[in-house]
C-alpha positions in Angstrom: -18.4 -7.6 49.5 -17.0 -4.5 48.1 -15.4 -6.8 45.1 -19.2 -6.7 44.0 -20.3 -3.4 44.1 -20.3 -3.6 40.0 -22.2 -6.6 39.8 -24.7 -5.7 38.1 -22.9 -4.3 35.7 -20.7 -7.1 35.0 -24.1 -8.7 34.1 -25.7 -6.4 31.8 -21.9 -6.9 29.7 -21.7 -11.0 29.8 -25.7 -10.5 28.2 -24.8 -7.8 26.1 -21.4 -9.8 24.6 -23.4 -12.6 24.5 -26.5 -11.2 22.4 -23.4 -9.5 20.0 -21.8 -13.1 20.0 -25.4 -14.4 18.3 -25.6 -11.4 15.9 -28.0 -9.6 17.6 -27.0 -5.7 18.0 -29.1 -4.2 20.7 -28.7 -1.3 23.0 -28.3 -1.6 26.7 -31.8 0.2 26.8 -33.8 -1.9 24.1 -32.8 -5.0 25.9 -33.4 -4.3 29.7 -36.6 -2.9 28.5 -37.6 -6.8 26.4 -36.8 -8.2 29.7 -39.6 -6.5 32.1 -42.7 -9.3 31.0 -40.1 -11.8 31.8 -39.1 -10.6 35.4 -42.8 -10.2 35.9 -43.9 -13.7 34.9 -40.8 -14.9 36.7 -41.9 -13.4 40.2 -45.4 -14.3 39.5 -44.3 -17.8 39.8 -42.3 -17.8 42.6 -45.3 -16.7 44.6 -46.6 -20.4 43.7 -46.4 -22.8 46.9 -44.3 -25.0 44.5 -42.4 -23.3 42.5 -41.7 -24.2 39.0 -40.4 -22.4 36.3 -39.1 -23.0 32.5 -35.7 -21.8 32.5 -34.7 -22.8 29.1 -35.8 -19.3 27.7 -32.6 -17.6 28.0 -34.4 -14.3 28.6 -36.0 -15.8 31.9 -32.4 -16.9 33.0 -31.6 -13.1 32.1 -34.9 -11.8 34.1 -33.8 -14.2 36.9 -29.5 -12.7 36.7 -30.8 -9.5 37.4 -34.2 -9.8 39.4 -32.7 -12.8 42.1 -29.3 -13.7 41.2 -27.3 -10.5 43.2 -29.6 -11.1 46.0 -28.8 -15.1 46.3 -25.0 -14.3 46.3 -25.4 -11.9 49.3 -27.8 -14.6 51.0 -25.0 -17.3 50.7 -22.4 -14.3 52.5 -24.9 -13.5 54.8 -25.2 -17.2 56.1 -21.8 -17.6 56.1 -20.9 -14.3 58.1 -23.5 -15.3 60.6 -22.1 -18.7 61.2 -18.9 -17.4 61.2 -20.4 -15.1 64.2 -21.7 -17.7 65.9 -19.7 -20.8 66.5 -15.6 -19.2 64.8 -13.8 -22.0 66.1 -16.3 -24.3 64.3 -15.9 -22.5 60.8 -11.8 -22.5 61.4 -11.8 -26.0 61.0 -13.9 -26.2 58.2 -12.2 -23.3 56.4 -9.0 -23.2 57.9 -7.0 -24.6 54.6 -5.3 -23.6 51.1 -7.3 -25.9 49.0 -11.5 -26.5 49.7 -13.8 -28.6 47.8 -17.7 -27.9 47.8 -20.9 -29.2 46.5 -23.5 -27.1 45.1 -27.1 -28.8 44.9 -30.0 -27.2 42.5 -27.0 -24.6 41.6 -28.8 -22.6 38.9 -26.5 -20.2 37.8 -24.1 -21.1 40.8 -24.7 -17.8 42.4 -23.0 -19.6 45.4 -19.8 -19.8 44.3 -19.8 -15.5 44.5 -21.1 -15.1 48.0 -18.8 -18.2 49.3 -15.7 -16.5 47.7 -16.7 -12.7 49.0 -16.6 -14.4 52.7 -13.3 -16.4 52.0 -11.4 -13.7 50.9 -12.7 -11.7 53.9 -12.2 -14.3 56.6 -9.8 -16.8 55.3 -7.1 -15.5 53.3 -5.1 -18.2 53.4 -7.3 -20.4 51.3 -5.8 -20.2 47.7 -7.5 -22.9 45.1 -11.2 -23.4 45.4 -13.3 -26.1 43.2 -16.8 -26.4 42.7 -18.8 -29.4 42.2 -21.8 -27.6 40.6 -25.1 -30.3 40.6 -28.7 -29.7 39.0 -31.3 -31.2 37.3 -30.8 -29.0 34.2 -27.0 -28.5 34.7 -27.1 -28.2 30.4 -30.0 -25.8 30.6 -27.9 -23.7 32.8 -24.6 -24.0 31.2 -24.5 -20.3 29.6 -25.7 -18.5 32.7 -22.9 -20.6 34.8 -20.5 -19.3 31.6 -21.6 -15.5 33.3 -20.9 -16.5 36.8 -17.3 -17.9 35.7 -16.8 -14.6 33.6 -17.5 -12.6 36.8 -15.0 -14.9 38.7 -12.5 -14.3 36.6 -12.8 -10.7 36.6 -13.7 -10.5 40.6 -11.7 -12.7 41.9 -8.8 -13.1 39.9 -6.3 -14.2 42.4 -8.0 -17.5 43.5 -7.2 -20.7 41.4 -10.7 -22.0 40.6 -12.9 -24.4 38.7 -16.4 -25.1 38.6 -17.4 -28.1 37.3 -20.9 -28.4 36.3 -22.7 -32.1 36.2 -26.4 -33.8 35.7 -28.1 -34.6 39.1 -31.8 -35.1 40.5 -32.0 -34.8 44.1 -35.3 -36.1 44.0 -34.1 -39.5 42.8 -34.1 -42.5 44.7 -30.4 -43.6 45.5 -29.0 -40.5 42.8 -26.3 -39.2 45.5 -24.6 -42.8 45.1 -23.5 -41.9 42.1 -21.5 -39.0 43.8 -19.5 -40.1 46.4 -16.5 -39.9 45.6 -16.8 -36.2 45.5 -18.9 -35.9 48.7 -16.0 -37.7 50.4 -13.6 -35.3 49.3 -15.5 -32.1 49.9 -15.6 -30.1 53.2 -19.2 -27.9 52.2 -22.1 -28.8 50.8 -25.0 -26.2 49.9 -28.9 -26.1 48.9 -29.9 -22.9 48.6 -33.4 -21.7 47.0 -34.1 -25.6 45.8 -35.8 -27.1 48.7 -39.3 -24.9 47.4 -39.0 -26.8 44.5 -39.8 -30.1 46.4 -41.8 -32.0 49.3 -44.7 -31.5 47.4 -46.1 -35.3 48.3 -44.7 -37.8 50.9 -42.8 -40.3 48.3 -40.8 -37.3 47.2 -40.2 -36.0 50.9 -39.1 -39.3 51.7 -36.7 -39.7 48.7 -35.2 -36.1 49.8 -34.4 -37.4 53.3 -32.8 -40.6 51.9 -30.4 -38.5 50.0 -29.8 -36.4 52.7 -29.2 -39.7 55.3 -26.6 -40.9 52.6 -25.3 -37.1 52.4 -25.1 -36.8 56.1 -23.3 -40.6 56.5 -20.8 -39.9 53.7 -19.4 -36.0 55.1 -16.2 -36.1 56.0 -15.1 -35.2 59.5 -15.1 -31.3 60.1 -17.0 -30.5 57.2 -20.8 -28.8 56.7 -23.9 -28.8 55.5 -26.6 -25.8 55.0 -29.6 -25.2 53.7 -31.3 -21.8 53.2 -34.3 -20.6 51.6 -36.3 -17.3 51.1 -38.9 -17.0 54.0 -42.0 -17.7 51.7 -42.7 -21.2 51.4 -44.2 -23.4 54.3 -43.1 -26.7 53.1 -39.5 -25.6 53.1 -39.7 -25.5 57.2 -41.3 -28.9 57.2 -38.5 -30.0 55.2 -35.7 -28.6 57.7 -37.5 -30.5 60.5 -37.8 -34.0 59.0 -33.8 -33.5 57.5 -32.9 -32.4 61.8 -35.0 -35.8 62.7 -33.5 -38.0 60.0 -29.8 -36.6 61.1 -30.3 -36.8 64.6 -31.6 -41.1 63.8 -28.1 -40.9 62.5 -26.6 -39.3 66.0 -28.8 -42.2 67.9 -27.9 -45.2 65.6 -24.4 -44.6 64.3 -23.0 -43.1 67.8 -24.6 -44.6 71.0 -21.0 -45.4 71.9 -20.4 -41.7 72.8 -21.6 -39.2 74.8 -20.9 -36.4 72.6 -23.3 -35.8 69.1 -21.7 -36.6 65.6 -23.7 -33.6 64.1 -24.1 -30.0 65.2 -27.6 -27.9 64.3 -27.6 -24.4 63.9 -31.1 -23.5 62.9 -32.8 -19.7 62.2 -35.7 -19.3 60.8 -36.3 -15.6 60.9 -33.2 -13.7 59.3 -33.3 -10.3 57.1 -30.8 -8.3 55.6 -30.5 -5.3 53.8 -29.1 -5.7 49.8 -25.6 -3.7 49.8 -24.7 -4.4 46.5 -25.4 -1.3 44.1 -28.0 -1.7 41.3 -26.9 0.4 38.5 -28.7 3.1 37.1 -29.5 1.5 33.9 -31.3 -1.8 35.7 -33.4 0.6 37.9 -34.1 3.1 34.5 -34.8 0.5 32.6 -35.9 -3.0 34.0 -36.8 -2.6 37.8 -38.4 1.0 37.5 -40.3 0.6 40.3 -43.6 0.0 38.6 -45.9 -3.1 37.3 -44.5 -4.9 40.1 -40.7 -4.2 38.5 -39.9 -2.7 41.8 -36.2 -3.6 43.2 -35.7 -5.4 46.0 -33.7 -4.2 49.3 -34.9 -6.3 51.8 -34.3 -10.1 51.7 -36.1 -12.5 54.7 -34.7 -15.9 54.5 -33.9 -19.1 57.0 -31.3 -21.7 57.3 -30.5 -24.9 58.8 -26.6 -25.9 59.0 -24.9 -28.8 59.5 -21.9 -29.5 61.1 -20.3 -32.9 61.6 -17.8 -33.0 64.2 -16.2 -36.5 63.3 -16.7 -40.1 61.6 -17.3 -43.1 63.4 -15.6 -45.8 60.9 -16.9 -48.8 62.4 -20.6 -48.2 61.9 -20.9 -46.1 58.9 -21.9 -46.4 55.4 -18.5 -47.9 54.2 -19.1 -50.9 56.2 -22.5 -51.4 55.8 -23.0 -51.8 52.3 -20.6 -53.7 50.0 -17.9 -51.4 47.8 -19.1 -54.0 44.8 -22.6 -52.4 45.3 -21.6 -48.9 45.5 -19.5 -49.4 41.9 -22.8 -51.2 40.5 -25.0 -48.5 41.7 -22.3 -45.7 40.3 -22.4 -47.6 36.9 -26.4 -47.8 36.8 -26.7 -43.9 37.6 -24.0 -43.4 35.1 -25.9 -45.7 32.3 -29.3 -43.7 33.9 -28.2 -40.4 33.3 -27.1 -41.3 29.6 -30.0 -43.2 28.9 -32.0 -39.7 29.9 -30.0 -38.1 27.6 -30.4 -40.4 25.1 -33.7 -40.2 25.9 -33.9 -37.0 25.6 -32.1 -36.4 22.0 -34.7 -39.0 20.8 -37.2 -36.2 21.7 -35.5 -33.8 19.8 -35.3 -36.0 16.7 -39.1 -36.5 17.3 -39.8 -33.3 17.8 -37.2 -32.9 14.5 -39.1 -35.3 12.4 -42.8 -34.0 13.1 -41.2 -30.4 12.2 -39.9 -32.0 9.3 -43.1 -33.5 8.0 -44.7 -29.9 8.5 -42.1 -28.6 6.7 -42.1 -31.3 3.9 -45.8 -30.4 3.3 -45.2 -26.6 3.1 -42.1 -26.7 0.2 -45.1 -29.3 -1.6 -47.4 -26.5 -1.1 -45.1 -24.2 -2.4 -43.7 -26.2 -5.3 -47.0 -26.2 -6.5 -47.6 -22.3 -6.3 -44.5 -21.5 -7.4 -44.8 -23.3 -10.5 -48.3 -21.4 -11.0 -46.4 -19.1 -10.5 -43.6 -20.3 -13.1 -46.6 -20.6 -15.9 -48.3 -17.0 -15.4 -45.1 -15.9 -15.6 -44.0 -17.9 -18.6 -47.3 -16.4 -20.2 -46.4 -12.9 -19.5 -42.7 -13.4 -20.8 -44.3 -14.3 -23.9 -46.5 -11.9 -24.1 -43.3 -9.3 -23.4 -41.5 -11.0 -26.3 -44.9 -10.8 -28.6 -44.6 -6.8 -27.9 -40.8 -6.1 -28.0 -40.5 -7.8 -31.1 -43.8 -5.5 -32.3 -41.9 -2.6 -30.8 -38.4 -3.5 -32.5 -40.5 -3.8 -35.6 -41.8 -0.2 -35.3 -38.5 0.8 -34.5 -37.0 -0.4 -37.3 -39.5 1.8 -39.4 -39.1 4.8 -37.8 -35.3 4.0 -38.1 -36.0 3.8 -41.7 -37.9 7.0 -42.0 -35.8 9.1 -40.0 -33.1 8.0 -42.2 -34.7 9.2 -45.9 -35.6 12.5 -43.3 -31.6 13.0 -42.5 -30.8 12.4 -46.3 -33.1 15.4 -47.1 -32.0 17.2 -44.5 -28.4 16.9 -45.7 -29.2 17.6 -49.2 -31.3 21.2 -47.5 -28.1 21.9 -45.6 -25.9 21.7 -48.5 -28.2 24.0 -50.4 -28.2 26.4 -47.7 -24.3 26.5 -47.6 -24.4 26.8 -51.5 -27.1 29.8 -50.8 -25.2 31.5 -48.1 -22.0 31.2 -50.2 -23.4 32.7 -53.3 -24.7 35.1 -50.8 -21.5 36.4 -49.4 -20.0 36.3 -53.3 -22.8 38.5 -54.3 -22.3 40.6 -51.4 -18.9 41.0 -52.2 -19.5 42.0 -56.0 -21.6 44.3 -54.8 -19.7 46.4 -52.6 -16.6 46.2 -55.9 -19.5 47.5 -57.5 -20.3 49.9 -55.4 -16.9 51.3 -55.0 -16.5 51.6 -58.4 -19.7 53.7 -59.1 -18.3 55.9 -56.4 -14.8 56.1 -57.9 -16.3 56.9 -61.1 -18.6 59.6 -59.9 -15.9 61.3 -58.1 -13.8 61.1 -61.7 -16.4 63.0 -63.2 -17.2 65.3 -60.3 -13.2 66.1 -61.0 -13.5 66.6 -64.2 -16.4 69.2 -63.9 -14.5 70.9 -61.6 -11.3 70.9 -64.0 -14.0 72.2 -66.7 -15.0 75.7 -64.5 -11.8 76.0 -63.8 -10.6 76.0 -67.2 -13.4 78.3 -68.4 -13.0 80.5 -65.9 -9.7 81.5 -66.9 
């Protein structure tokens, strides 16, 4: 399984792209950390004797992709190998071809499809297309975590030409497999893994379980298989595997008194373990299964399984024969009319559930229409109020406008009589120092002509 060693990493990128793709931008550690309450309530209530869980939270499909998801694709592997061990010649047959065609029952996420491609690509090379009939009770609930599993195909297992095709089934509904058969005819593996916990809860639903599994069982094709497997916790899920062994083995009694030989093979174990191989990363186990508040992760995996094998088809007393083709088209046509009436059904829900909100909603705008236009008159009042005052305001402004203008007149007619000042200033500077010069000239004249006086009187 070495193809998976980055499995969980694939996982955290699918949630992360699609978080991004619904214009939320989180970091790898904000959202692993907003998933630990959801792994916890999820394990709380698969400790339930019947479980049942709410998986239309997408954060509880997220708790449940990293909590139990890498541990059911090993679990499919591990059945597979083991069978493989046991009875080779068996699986050849089954296996032994470029094209198979399987059946997935309570699929979830499909984790299946992983672990059965790991062991194909190990054992049977020579197999080269693979499809995937993918059926569940909330196959639409499902839909974006199946989108991951695809994604991880593609990236895993690139060289295989595959499809899985997800569809609408209740395996607790009378007659629901009828509406199937074509595909069941045309498959060669058929798989219930972690689904049969869910159910057996009374004895009209057990019995309903083993009619679908009786028309299941009658409908195989010849070299093809069933299993079952479960996690080795609930007690009703080994009472199951013994009333599907006695229901197959009427089948064996009934259908096949003509031969010696047995139409259907058991191989039954109810007590296997294995150690998880695949690598948790280092941001899972640092920030969602840290090992505390019961986020611990887990290695070791106990499980059972009960498979099927059908070793060839007896045409003249099986179910072809005993019930008219007429009635098998009718009873196609009524589940196909059933399941769109439940989803009619259910969109009527939604538009109820639509409506009510509506009415809720209807009676909060009235509320609000009625504040805001409270709110519309207080404010109406203050606007006026703000008008009263700015025109007050405008008025003052307007006065001071006026005084500051009869203030610049005089202080232009000031400045001009200061520049008349300084110039008669610098003019009377000016005369003064003409004057000035000419007191000195005119004392040194007569200074001159003192001198020239001695002088003369001298001689």
């Amino acid at each position: 399984m070495n193809e998976l060693n980055n499995l969980y990493h694939l996982i955290i990128e699918n949630l992360i792209s699609l978080n991004k793709s619904q214009g939320k931008t989180i970091s790898i550690q904000s959202y692993l950390q907003s998933l630990q309450p959801y792994v916890i309530q999820l394990r709380d209530s698969y400790k339930a004797a019947r479980v049942s869980v709410d998986y239309s939270n997408l954060n509880t499909q997220a708790a449940y992709l990293f909590a139990y998801y890498p541990h059911y694709v090993e679990m499919t592997y591990r059945v597979l190998e083991s069978l493989q061990e046991k009875d080779p010649s068996l699986m050849q047959l089954v296996f032994d071809k470029k094209h198979l065609k399987v059946c997935l029952f309570c699929a979830g996420a499909a984790p299946e499809s992983l672990g059965l491609l790991s062991f194909v690509r190990q054992f049977y090379p020579e197999v080269k297309s693979i499809v995937i009939y993918s059926y569940d009770l909330y196959s639409d609930t499902w839909r974006i975590s199946q989108d991951i599993t695809k994604n991880i195909i593609n990236n895993c297992f690139k060289d295989y030409h595959f499809a899985l095709l997800s569809h609408h089934l209740d395996i607790n509904q009378t007659d629901s497999f009828f509406s199937i058969v074509g595909n069941i005819k045309d498959s060669s593996i058929f798989m219930f893994q972690n689904c049969l916990n869910e159910f057996g809860e009374n004895d009209k639903d057990l019995k309903t379980i083993l009619e679908n599994m009786k028309f299941l069982s009658e409908n195989m094709p010849s070299h093809s298989f069933m299993f079952i497997n479960d996690l080795r916790l609930y007690t009703q899920v080994n009472r199951i595997i013994d009333s599907i062994i006695s229901t197959i083995n009427d089948l064996n009694k009934t259908n096949f008194d003509d031969y010696n030989e047995q139409a259907f093979l058991f191989n039954k174990s109810m007590e296997e373990t294995f150690k998880s191989s695949i690598v948790i990363s280092d941001n899972v186990t640092k920030y969602l299964l840290t090992g505390a508040n019961n986020l611990i992760p887990r290695k070791i995996i106990n499980y059972n399984y009960l498979s099927v094998y059908k070793i060839f088809t007896k045409e003249s007393k099986l179910f072809e024969q005993s019930i008219d083709n007429k009635y098998i088209d009718l009873l196609e046509q009524f589940n196909r009319l059933q399941t769109q009436f439940n989803s009619f059904y259910a969109r009527l829900e939604q538009l109820s559930a639509v409506e009510s909100n509506y009415l809720k909603i209807s009676e909060i705008v009235e509320s609000y229409d009625q504040k805001l236009e409270e709110f519309q008159t207080t404010l109406q009042k203050q606007k006026d109020t703000i008008q009263a005052d700015l025109e007050t305001f405008k008025s003052h402004l307007q006065n001071l406008e006026t005084k500051n203008s009869k203030q610049k007149i005089k202080l232009e007619e000031i400045e001009r009589r200061l520049n008349r000042f300084q110039e008669e200033r610098k003019n009377l500077t000016r005369q003064l120092e003409r004057n000035r010069k000419a007191v000195i000239f005119a004392i040194l004249i007569g200074l001159l002509g003192v001198i020239l006086g001695v002088i003369a009187l001298f001689r």
